[in-house]
C-alpha positions as CSV (number, residue, x, y, z in Angstrom):
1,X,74.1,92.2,93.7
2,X,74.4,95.5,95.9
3,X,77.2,95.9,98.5
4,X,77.2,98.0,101.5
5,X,79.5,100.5,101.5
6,X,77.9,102.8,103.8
7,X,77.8,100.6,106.4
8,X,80.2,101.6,109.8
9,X,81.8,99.0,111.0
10,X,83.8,98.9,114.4
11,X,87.3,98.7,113.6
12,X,88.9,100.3,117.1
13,X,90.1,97.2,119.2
14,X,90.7,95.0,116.3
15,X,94.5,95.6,116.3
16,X,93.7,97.9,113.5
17,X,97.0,99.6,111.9
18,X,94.5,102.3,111.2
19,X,92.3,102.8,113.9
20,X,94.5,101.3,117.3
21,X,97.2,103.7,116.9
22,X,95.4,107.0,117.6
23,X,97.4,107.9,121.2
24,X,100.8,106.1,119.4
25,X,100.5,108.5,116.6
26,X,98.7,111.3,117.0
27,X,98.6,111.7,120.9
28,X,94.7,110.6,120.8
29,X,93.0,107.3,120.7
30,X,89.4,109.1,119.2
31,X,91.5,110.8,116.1
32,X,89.4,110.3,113.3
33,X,91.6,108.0,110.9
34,X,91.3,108.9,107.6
35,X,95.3,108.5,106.1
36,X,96.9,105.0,105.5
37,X,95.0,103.6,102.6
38,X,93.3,100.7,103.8
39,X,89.7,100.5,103.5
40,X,87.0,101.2,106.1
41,X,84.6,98.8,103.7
42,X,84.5,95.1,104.4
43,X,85.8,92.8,101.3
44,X,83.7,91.0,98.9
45,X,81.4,88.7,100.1
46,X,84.0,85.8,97.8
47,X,87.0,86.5,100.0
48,X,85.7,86.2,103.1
49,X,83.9,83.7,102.1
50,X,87.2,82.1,100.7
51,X,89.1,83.1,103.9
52,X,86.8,81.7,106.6
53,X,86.8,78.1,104.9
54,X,90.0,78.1,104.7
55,X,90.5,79.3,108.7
56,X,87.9,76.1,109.0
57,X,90.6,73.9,108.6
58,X,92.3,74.4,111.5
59,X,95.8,73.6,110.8
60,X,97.8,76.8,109.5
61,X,100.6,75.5,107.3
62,X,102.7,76.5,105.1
63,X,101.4,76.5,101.9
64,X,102.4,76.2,98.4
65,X,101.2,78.0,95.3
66,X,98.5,76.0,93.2
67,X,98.1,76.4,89.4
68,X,94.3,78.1,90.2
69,X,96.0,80.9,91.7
70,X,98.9,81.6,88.9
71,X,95.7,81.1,86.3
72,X,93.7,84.1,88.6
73,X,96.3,86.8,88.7
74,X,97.2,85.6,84.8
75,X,93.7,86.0,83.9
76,X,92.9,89.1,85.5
77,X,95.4,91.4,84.3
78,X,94.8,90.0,80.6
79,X,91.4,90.3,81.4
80,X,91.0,94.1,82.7
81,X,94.3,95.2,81.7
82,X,94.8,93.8,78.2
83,X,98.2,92.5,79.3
84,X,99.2,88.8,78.6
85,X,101.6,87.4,81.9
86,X,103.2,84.0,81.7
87,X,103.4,81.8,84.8
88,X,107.2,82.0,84.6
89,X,107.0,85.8,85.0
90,X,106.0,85.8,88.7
91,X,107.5,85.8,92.0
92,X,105.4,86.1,95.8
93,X,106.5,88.4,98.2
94,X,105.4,89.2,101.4
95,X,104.6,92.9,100.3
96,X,104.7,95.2,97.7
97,X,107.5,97.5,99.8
98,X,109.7,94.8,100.5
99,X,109.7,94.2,96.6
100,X,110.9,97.6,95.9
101,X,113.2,97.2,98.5
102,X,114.5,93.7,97.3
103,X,114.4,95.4,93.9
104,X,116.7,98.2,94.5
105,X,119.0,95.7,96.3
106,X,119.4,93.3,93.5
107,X,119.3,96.1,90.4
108,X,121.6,98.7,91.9
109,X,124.9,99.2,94.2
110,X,125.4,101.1,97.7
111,X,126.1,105.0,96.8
112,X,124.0,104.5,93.2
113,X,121.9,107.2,92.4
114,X,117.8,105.9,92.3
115,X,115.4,108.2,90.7
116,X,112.0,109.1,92.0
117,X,109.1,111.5,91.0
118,X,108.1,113.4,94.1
119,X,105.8,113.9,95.5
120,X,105.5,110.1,96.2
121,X,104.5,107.8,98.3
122,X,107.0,107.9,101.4
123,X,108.4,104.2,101.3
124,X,109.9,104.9,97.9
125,X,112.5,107.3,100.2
126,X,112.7,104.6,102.6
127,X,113.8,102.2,100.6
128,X,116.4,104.4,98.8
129,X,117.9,105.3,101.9
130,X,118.1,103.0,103.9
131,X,119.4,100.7,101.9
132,X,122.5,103.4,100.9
133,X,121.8,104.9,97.7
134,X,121.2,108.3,97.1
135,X,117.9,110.1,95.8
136,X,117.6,111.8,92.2
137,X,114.3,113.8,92.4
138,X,112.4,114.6,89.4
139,X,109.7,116.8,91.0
140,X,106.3,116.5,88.6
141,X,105.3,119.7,87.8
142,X,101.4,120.7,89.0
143,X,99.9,122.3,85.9
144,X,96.5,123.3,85.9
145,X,95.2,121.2,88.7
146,X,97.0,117.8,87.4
147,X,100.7,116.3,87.5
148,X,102.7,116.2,84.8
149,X,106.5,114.4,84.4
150,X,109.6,116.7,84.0
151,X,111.1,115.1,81.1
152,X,114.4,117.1,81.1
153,X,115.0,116.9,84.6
154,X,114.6,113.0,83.9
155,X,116.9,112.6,81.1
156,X,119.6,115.1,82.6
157,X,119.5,112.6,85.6
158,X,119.8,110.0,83.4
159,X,123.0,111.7,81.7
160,X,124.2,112.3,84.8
161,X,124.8,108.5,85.4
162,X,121.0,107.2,87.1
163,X,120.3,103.8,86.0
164,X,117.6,102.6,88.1
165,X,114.3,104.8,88.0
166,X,111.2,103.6,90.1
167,X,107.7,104.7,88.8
168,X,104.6,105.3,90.8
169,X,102.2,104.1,88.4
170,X,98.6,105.1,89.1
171,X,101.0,108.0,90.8
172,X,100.1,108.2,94.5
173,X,99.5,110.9,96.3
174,X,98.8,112.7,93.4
175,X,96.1,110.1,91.6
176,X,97.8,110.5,88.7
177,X,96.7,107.5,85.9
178,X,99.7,108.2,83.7
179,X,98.3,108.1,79.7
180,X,99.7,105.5,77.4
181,X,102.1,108.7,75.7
182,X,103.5,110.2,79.0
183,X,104.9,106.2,79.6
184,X,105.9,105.7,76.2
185,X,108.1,109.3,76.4
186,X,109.3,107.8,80.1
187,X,110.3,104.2,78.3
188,X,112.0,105.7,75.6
189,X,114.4,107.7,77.9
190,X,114.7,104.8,80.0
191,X,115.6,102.5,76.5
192,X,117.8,105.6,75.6
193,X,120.3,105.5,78.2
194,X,120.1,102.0,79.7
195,X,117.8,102.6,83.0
196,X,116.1,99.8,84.8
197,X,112.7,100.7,86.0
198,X,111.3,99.1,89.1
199,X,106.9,99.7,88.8
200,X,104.9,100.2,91.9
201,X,101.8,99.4,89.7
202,X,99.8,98.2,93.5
203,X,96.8,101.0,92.6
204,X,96.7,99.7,88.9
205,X,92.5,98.7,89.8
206,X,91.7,101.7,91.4
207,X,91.1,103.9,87.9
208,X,88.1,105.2,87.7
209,X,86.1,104.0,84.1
210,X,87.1,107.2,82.1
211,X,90.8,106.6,82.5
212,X,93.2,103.4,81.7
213,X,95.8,102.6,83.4
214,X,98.8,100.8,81.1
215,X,101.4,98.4,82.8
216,X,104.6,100.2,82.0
217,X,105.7,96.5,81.0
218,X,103.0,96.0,78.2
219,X,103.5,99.0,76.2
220,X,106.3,97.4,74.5
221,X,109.0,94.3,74.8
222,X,112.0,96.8,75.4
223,X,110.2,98.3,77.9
224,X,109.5,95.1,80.0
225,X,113.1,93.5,79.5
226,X,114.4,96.4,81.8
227,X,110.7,96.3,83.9
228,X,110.4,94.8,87.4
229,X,106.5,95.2,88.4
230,X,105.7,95.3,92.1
231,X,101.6,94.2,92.3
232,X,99.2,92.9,94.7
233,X,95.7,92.5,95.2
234,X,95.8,94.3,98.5
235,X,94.9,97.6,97.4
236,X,92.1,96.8,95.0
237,X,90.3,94.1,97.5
238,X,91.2,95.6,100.7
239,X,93.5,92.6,102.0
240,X,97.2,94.2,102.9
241,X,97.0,92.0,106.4
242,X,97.2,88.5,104.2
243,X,100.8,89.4,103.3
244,X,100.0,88.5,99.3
245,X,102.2,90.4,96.6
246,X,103.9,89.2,93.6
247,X,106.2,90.3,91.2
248,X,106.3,90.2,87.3
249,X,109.6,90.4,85.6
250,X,110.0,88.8,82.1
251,X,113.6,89.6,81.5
252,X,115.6,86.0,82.8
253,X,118.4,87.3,83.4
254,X,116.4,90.0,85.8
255,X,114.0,87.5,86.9
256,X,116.8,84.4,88.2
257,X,119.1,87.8,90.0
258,X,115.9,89.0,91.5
259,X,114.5,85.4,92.9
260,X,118.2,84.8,94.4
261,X,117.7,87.5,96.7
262,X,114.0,86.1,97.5
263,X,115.5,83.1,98.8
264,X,118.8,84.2,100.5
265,X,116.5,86.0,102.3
266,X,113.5,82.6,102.3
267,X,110.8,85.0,101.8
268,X,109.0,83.4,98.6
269,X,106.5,81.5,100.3
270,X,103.2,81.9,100.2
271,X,100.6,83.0,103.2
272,X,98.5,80.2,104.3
273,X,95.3,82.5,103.6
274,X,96.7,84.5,100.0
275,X,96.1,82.0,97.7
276,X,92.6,81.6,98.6
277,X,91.8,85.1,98.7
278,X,93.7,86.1,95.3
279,X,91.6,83.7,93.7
280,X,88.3,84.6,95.1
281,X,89.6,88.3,94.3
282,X,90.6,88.0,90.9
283,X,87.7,85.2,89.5
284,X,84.8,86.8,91.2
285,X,85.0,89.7,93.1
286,X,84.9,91.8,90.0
287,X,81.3,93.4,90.0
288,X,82.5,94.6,93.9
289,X,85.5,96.4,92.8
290,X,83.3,98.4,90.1
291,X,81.0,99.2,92.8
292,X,83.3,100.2,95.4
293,X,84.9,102.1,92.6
294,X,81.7,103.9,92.4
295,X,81.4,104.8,95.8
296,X,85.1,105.7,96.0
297,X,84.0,108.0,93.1
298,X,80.8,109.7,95.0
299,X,82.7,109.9,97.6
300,X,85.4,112.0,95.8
301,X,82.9,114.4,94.3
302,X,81.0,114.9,97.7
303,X,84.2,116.4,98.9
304,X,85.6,118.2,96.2
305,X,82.0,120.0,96.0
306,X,82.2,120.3,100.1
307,X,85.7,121.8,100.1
308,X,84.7,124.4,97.6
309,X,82.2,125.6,99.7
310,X,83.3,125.2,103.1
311,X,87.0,126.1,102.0
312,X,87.2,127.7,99.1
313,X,90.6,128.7,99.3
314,X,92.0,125.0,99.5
315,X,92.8,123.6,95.7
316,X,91.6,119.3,95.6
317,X,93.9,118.1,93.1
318,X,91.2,115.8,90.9
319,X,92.3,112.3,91.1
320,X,92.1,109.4,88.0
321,X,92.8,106.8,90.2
322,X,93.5,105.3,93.7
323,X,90.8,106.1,96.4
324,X,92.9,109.0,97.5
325,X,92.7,112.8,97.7
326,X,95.4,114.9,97.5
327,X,94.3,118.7,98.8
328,X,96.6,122.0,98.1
329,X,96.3,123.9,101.6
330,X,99.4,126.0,101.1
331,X,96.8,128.9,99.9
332,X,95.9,128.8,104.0
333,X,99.6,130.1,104.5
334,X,100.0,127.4,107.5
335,X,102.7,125.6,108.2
336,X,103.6,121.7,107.8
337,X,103.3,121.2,111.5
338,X,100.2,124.3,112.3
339,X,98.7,121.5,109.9
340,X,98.9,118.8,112.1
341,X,97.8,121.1,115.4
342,X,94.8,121.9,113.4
343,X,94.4,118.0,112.4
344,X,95.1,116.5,115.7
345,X,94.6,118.3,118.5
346,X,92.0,120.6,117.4
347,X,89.8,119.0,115.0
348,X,90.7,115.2,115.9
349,X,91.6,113.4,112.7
350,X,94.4,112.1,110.4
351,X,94.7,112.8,107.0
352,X,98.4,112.3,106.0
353,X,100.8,115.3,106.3
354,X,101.9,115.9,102.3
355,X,105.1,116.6,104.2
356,X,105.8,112.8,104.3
357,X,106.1,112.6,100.6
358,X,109.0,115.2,100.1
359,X,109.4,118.8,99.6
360,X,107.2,119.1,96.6
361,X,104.2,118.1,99.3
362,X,104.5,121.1,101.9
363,X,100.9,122.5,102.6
364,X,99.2,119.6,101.1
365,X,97.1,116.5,102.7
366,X,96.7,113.5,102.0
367,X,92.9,112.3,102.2
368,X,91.7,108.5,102.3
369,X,88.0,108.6,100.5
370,X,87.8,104.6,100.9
371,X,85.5,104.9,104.0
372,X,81.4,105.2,104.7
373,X,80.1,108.7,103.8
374,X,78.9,109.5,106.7
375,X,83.0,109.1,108.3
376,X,84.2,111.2,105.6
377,X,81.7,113.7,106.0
378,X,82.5,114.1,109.7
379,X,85.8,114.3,109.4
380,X,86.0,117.2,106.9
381,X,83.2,119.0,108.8
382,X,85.8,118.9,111.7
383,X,88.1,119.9,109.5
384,X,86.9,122.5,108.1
385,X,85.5,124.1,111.0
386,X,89.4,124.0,112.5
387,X,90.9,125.8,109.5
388,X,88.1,128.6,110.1
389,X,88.7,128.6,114.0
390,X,92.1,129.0,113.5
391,X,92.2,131.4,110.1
392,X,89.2,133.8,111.3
């Protein structure tokens, strides 16, 4: 079966997070919208399938959990991951965020030190934060083109008293697909000095078929008694409006703290829609993700090949994973915010400023690739021909 992905579909009026917030966020409703990662592609013919004879119904209840849709998620990640989940290992949420959030509540205390890898994907800040803790950066170290961990800034971190580490794992902004060593080095330091690791693991689909991505919980059973994984099918099918994440913690004692705070706070209940569209996801949407993965692919090399040309000075840093592109500008010698002139106001898009992902993201952007050709192509011609406006 083929799938469209080049087909442009009208997304402005929709109540699209993406596309309705153009004047909100970037004083113009025609800003070209190429930054939060959702998809500009329609989902597999099997969810919305799934979806629309569930809507048929007509009565929106709540809904429970039924033993097909344990049985998908189960199957899938043994089935493309090689990792074996037990039913009693998961938890729903309403979102992969509010699970890290809910995780750092639970695993740490107000004025605990939380360590992150920047740069990283902005919420991991937010939850920190706001929430009273304080940040321990480990800033990944950019080495030939590709991220690497800083395993001594970790471990003196560690020394220093961190016990709760959260890991971006496929790494995003970066597209990072950390190998099966890099982890195991993490997990031993982690084992070493008694650190709890919470797993944003929601990209895990999104590697493209030379690469592997490894649930930090599978590489070994120390490693997934201190292991709370954060996953959803929203990324990988293009369904973060159905509210459908769950959580895979193995550890009892980590599990029966963490599902406390889930209901004190009555948030484990299921969307009336996500059970339906996991399963359609997980049991037969498979050929579609390869596909879009693919596409996601082309797409990447069609705009590392254009920025070369067009912009040679600008450094793509070559992503394993994720549908995102994360660009090097700081060789243009511009400015976070001359950055978001020459990306709103004079070439009318949004790629995400790097700026958002802390200081180790000055002078980069963040590019979504998950979109028709023909969209992306526009928006770097616009692009481009900014930069050279504004840097002749």
């Amino acid at each position: 079966m083929t799938y469209e992905f080049n087909e442009l579909t009208q997304r402005r009026g929709t109540l699209s997070y993406k596309w309705d917030q153009g004047q909100a966020l970037f004083g113009d409703p025609e800003v070209l919208p190429l930054w939060v990662a959702d998809m500009d592609f329609k989902c597999a013919p099997a969810i919305v399938q799934a979806v629309t004879e569930r809507a048929a119904q007509g009565i929106y209840g709540y809904t429970v959990r039924p033993e097909a849709y344990t049985n998908a998620i189960t199957g899938w990640f043994q089935r493309r991951h090689g990792w074996i989940i037990q039913d009693n290992w998961l938890t729903d949420s309403p979102g992969v965020v509010p699970s890290l959030s809910l995780a750092i509540q639970t695993f740490s205390e107000p004025g605990d030190e939380v360590i992150l890898q920047s740069p990283v994907y902005n919420p991991f800040y937010d939850v920190i934060l706001n929430n009273g803790r304080k940040l321990a950066e480990s800033p990944l170290i950019l080495k030939d083109s590709q991220y690497e961990m800083d395993y001594a800034r970790l471990e003196a971190l560690m020394q220093q008293g961190a016990r709760l580490l959260m890991l971006c794992s496929p790494q995003n902004p970066g597209g990072r697909v950390w190998s099966k060593e890099e982890l195991v080095r993490l997990g031993d330091l982690c084992v070493k000095y008694d650190v709890k690791v919470i797993a944003d693991e929601i990209h895990c689909d999104l590697v493209f078929p030379e690469h592997r991505h490894f649930p930090f919980a599978s590489l070994s059973e120390e490693f997934a008694q201190r292991c709370i994984t954060c996953l959803a099918p929203s990324k990988t099918f293009n369904i973060p409006g159905l509210a459908t994440s769950f959580i895979v913690i193995s550890n009892p004692q980590l599990k029966q703290r963490f599902d406390q705070r889930i209901n004190a706070l009555s948030l484990g209940s299921v969307n009336f829609f996500g059970p339906s569209a996991t399963i359609a996801a997980y049991n037969e949407s498979e050929p579609w993700l390869d596909a879009l993965l693919e596409y996601v692919k082309a797409n990447q090399d069609y705009a590392v090949s254009y920025l070369s040309k067009q912009l040679p000075s600008v450094a793509p840093v070559i992503s394993e994973g994720t549908y995102l592109l994360w660009v090097d500008c700081r060789p243009l010698g511009l400015s976070s915010d001359e950055l978001k002139q020459i990306m709103y106001k004079e070439a009318k898009i949004a790629f995400n400023s790097g700026s958002i992902y802390g200081h180790g993201g000055e002078g980069f952007l963040r590019i979504n690739l998950a979109c028709p050709r023909d969209l992306l192509a526009e928006a770097l011609d616009r692009f481009a021909a900014a930069v050279k406006n504004r840097t002749k």
